[in-house]
MDAnalysis code that builds the backbone (N, CA, C; Angstrom):
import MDAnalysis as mda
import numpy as np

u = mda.Universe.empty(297, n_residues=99, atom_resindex=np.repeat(np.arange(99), 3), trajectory=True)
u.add_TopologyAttr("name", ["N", "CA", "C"] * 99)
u.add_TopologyAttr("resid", np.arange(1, 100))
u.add_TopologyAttr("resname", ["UNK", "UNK", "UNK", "UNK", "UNK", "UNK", "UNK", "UNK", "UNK", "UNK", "UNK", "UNK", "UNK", "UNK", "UNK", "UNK", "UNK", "UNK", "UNK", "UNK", "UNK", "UNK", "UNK", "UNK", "UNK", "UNK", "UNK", "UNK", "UNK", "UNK", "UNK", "UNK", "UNK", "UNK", "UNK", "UNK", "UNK", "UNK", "UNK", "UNK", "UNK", "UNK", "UNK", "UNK", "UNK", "UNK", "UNK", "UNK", "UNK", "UNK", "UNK", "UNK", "UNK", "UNK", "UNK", "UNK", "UNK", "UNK", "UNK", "UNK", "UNK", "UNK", "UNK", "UNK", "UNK", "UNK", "UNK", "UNK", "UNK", "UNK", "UNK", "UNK", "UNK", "UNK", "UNK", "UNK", "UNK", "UNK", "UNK", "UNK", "UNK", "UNK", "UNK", "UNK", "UNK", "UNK", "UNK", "UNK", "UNK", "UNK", "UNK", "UNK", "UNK", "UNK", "UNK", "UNK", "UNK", "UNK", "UNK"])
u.atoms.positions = np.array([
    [-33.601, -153.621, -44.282],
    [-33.424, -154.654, -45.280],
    [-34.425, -154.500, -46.409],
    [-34.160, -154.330, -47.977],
    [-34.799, -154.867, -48.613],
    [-35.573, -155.883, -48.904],
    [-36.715, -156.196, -49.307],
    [-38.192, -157.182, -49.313],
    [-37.411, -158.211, -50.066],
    [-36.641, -158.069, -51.073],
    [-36.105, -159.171, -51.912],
    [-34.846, -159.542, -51.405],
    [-34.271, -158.808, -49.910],
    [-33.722, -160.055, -49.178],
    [-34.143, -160.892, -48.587],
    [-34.942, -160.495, -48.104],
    [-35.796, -161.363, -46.823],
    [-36.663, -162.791, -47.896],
    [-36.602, -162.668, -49.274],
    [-37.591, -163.530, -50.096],
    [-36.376, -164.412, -51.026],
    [-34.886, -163.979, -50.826],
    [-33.622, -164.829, -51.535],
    [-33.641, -165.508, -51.245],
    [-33.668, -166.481, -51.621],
    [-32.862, -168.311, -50.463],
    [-31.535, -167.922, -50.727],
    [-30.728, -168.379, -49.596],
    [-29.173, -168.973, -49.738],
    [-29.008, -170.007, -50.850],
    [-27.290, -169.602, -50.490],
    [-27.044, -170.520, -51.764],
    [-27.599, -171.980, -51.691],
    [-26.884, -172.693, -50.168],
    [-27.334, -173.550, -49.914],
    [-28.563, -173.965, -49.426],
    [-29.626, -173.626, -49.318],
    [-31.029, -173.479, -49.578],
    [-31.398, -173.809, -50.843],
    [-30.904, -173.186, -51.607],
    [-31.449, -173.542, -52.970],
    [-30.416, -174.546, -53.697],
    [-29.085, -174.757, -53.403],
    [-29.150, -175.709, -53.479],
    [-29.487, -177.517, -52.983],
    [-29.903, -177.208, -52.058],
    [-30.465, -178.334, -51.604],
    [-32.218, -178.604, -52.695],
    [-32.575, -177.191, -52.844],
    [-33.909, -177.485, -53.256],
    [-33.814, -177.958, -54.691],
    [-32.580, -177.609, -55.440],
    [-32.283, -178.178, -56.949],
    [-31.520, -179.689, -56.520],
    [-31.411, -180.221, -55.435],
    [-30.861, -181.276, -55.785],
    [-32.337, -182.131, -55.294],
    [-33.420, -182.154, -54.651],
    [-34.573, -182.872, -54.231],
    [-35.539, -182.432, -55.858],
    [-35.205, -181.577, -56.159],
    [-35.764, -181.095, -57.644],
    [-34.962, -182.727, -58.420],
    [-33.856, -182.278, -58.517],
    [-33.081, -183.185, -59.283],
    [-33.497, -184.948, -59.485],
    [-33.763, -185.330, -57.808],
    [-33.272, -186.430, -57.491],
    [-35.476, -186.700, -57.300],
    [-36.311, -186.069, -57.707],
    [-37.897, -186.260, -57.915],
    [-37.684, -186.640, -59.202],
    [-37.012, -186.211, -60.254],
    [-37.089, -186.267, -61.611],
    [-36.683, -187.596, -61.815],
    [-36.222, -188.401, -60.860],
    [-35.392, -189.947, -61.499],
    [-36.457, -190.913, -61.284],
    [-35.899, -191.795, -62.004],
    [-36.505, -193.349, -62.041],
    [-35.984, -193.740, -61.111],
    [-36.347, -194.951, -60.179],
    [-36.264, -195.542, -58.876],
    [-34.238, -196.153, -59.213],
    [-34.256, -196.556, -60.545],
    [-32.980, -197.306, -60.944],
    [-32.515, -196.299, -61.423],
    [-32.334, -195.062, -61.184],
    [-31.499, -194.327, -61.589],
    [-30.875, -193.493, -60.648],
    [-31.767, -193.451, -59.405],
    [-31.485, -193.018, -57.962],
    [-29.761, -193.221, -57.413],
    [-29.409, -194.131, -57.512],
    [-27.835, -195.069, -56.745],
    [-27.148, -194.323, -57.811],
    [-27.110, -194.080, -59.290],
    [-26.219, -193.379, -60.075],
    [-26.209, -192.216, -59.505],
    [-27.286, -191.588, -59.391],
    [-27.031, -190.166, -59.067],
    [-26.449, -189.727, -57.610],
    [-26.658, -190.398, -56.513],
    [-26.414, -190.255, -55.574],
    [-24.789, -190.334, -55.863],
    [-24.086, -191.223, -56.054],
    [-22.936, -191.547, -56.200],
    [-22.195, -190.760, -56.745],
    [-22.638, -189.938, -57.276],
    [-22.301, -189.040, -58.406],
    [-22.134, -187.643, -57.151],
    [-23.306, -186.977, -57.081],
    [-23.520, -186.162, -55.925],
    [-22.943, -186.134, -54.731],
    [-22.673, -187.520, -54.021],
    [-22.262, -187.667, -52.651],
    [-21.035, -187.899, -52.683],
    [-20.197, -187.929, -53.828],
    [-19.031, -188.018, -53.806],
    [-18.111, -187.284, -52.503],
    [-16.952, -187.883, -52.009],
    [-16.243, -187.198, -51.115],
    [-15.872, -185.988, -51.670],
    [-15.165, -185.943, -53.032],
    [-15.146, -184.445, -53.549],
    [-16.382, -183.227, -53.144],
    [-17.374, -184.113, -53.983],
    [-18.428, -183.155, -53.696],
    [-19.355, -182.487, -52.227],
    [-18.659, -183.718, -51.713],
    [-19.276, -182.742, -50.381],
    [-18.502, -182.407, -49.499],
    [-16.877, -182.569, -49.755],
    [-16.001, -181.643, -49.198],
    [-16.079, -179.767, -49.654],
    [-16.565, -179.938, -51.032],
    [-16.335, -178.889, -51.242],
    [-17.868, -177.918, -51.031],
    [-18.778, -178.927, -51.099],
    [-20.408, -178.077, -50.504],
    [-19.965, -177.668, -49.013],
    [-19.337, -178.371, -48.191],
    [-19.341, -178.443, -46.930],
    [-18.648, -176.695, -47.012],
    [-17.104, -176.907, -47.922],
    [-16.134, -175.925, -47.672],
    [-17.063, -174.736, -47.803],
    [-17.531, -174.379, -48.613],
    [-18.551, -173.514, -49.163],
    [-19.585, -172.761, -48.320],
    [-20.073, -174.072, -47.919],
    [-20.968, -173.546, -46.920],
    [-20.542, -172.714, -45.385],
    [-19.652, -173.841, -45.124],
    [-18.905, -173.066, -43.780],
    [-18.085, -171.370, -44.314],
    [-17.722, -171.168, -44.988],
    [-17.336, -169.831, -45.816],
    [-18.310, -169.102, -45.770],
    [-19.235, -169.273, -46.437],
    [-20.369, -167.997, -46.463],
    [-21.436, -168.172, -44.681],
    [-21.292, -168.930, -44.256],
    [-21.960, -168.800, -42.919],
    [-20.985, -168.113, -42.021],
    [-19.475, -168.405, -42.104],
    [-18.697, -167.409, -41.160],
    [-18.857, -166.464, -41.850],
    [-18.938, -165.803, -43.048],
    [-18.989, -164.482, -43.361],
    [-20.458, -163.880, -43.485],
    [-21.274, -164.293, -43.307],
    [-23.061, -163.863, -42.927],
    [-22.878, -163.743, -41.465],
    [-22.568, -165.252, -40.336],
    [-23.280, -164.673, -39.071],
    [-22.090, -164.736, -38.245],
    [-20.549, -164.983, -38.202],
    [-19.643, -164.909, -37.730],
    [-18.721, -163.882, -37.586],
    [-18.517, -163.022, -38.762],
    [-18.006, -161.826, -39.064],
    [-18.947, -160.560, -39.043],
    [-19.838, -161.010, -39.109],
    [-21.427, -159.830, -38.672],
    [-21.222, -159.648, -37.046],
    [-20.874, -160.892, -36.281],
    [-20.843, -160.718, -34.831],
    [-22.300, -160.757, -34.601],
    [-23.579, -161.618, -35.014],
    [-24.638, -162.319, -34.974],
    [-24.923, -162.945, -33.940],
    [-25.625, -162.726, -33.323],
    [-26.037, -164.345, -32.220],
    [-26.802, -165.372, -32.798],
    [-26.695, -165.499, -34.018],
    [-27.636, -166.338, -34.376],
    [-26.634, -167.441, -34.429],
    [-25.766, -167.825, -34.649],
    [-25.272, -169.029, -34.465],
    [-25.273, -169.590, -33.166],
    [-25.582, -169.053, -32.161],
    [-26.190, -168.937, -30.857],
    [-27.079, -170.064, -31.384],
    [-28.429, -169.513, -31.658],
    [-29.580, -169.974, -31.725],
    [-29.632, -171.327, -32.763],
    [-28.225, -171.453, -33.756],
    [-28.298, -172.382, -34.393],
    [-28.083, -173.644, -33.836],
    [-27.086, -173.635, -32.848],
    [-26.629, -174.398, -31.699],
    [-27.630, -175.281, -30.791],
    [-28.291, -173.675, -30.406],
    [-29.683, -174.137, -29.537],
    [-30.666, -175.146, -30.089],
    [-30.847, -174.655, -31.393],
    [-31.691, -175.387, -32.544],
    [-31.081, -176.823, -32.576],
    [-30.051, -177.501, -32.773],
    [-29.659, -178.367, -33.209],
    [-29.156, -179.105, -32.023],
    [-29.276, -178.243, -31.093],
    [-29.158, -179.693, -29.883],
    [-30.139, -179.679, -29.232],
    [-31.616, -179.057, -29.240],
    [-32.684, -179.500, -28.999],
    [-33.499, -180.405, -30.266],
    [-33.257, -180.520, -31.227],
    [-33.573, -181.297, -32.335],
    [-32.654, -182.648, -32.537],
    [-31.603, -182.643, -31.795],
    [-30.496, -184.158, -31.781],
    [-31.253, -184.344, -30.647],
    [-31.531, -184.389, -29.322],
    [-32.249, -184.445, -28.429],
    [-33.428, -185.123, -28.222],
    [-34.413, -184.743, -29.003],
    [-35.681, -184.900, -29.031],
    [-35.807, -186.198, -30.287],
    [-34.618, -186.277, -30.943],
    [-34.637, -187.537, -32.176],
    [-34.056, -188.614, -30.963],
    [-33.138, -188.549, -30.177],
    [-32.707, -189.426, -29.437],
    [-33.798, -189.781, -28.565],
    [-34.165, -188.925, -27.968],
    [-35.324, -189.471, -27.055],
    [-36.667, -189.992, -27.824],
    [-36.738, -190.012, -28.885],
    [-38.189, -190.329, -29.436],
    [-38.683, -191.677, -29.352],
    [-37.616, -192.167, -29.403],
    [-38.529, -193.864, -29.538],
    [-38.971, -194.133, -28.278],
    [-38.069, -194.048, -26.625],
    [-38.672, -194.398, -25.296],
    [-39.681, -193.819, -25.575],
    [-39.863, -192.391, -25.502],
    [-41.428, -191.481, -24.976],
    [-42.399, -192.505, -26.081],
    [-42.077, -192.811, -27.608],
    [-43.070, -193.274, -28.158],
    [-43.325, -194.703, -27.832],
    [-42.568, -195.401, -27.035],
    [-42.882, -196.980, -26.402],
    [-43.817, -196.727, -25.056],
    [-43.513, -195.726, -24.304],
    [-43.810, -195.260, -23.302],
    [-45.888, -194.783, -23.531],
    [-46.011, -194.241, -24.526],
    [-46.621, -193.472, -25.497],
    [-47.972, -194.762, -25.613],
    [-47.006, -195.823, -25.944],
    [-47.994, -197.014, -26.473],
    [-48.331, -197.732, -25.213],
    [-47.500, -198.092, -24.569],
    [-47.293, -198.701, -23.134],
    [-48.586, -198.221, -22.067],
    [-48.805, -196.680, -22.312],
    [-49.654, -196.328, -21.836],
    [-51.265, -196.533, -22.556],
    [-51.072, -196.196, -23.844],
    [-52.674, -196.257, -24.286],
    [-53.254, -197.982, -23.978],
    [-52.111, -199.108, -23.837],
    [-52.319, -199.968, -23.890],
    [-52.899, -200.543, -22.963],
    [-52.640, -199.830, -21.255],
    [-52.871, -199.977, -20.342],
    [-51.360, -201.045, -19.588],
    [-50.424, -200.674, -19.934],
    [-49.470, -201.516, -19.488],
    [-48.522, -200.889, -18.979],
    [-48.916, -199.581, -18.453],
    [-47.412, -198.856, -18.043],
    [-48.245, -198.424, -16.415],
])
């Protein structure tokens, strides 16, 4: 691999980073316009379409295991958000002396 692959962002990488670019630049009352604008069902049918397109053709049609690992990634991270609040009551319960 070339050095200036490994240093590209994806599309969607960078676009996510031009829309937190985007959405730093607003006034607090200008936030709900833009969102509305952005989150449109259009618009994120077609980010979505997009995205799923170039990820089957990067790690699906490559025959990759990394969608393997994306899997892995994302249901140990849904996981660990679900479980967070017991362990952190649990967490307090204990320093408190009440568990």
């Amino acid at each position: 691999r070339d050095l200036r692959d490994l240093t590209r962002r994806s599309q969607p990488v960078e676009m996510a980073a031009q829309f937190i670019r985007q959405l730093g630049a607003l006034k607090v009352k200008e936030v709900p316009d833009f969102l509305a604008r952005k989150l449109s069902a259009e618009n994120v049918t077609r980010n979505a379409t997009t995205f799923m397109e170039e990820y089957r053709v990067r790690y699906i049609n490559t025959g990759s295991p990394a969608p393997i690992f994306h899997v892995l990634g994302g249901v140990f991270t849904m996981a660990y958000i679900t479980c967070w609040p017991a362990e952190y009551r649990h967490m307090i319960a204990a320093r408190e002396g009440k568990h």
